[in-house]
Steps between C-alpha positions, in 0.01 A plus 500: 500500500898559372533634233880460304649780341433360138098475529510858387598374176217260519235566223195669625191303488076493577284219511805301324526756229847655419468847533823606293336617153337713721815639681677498133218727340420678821773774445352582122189679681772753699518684164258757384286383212542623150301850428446664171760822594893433550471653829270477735670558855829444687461144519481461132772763427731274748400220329576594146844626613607247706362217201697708244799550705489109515436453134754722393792286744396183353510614123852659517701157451209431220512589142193569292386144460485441888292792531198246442610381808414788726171449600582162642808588714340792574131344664793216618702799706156621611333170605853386701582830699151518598463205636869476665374798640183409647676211625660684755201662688378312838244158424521495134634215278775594203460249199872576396661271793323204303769345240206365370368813417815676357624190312179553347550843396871431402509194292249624218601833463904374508349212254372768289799710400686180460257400209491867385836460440515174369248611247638849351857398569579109516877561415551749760312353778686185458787716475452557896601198593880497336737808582691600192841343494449217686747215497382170327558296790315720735197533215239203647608614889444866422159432316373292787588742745316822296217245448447411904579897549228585280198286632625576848338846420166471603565290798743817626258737439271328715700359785671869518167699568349181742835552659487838553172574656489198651799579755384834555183368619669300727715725615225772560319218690779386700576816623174600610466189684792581661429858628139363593676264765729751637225783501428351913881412555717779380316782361818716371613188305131476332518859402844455350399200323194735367709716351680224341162364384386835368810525282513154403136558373594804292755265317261217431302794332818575318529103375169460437522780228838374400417155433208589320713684258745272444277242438387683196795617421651158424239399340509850190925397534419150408218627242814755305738214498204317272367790262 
């Protein structure tokens, strides 16, 4: 049977069942359960670092109200470079090329500070969407422009991490085909374009991580703009 390069991207199924809650959720039971002591080994000591080291780059462009924010964009941070990373192992399926999926995670938390806003600061919010000193005449053009700007958000946020991962996929796949069919043909090529392959892997590690954080990152510079 062919297969095309996209049916990677395909959603895993059994028996007509979609299997992506299952990949979503899978990467929660990677991380050591909860135990009554701080510490308990290495794992956990990694663990705690690398969640506060997150915690603490996320709540620097935050003042004290967006702190309430913290354990959302933190489990967001978690959840995403987890399963970007996952993604990138041999036969497994990563969620995160879906639109669907981060549309889904976008809109509602983007949605979210917009309201926050709205509700603590109406005047400001609306504020947003006409730069100070603005001439008359370019008032209604300037106001519809901020306006399309602003509930473009979400759909950025999404189409920039599908994007992302999905090229590198591709990419990772199209190369390996490649050095596959000139393994029997011209072996020194195949081992150069190995190389390549290695190091091209080693920077889809590098933009899995990436997008992950700027996903979330957006999302707490969106949240300050509102609180």
């Amino acid at each position: 049977m062919n297969l095309s390069f996209f049916d990677q991207f395909m959603s895993p199924s059994l028996l007509g069942i979609p299997l992506v809650l299952i990949s979503t959720l899978f990467p929660a039971l990677l991380f050591p359960s909860p135990n009554n002591r701080w510490i308990t080994n290495r794992l956990s000591t990694m663990q705690t670092w690398i969640i506060h080291l997150i915690t603490k780059q996320l709540m620097i462009p935050l003042n004290k109200k967006g702190h309430k924010w913290a354990l959302i964009l933190t489990s967001l941070m978690m959840l995403l470079l987890t399963i970007n990373l996952l993604g990138l192992l041999p036969y497994t399926f990563t969620p995160t090329t879906q639109l669907s999926m981060n549309m889904a995670l976008a809109f509602p938390l983007w949605l979210a500070t917009l309201l926050t806003g709205l509700r603590n600061q109406p005047s400001i919010s609306l504020g947003h969407l006409l730069p100070e000193g603005t001439p008359t005449l370019l008032i209604p053009a300037l106001i519809l422009i901020e306006t399309i700007s602003l509930l473009i958000r979400p759909l950025a946020l999404g189409v920039r991490l599908t994007a992302n991962l999905t090229a590198g996929h591709l990419l990772i796949q199209l190369i390996s085909t490649a050095t596959t069919a000139l393994l029997s043909i011209l072996p020194a090529v195949s081992i150069l374009i190995t190389t390549i392959l290695f190091l091209l892997t080693i920077l889809e590690i590098a933009v899995a991580m990436i997008q992950a954080y700027v996903f979330v990152l957006l999302l707490s510079l969106y949240l300050q703009e509102n609180i």
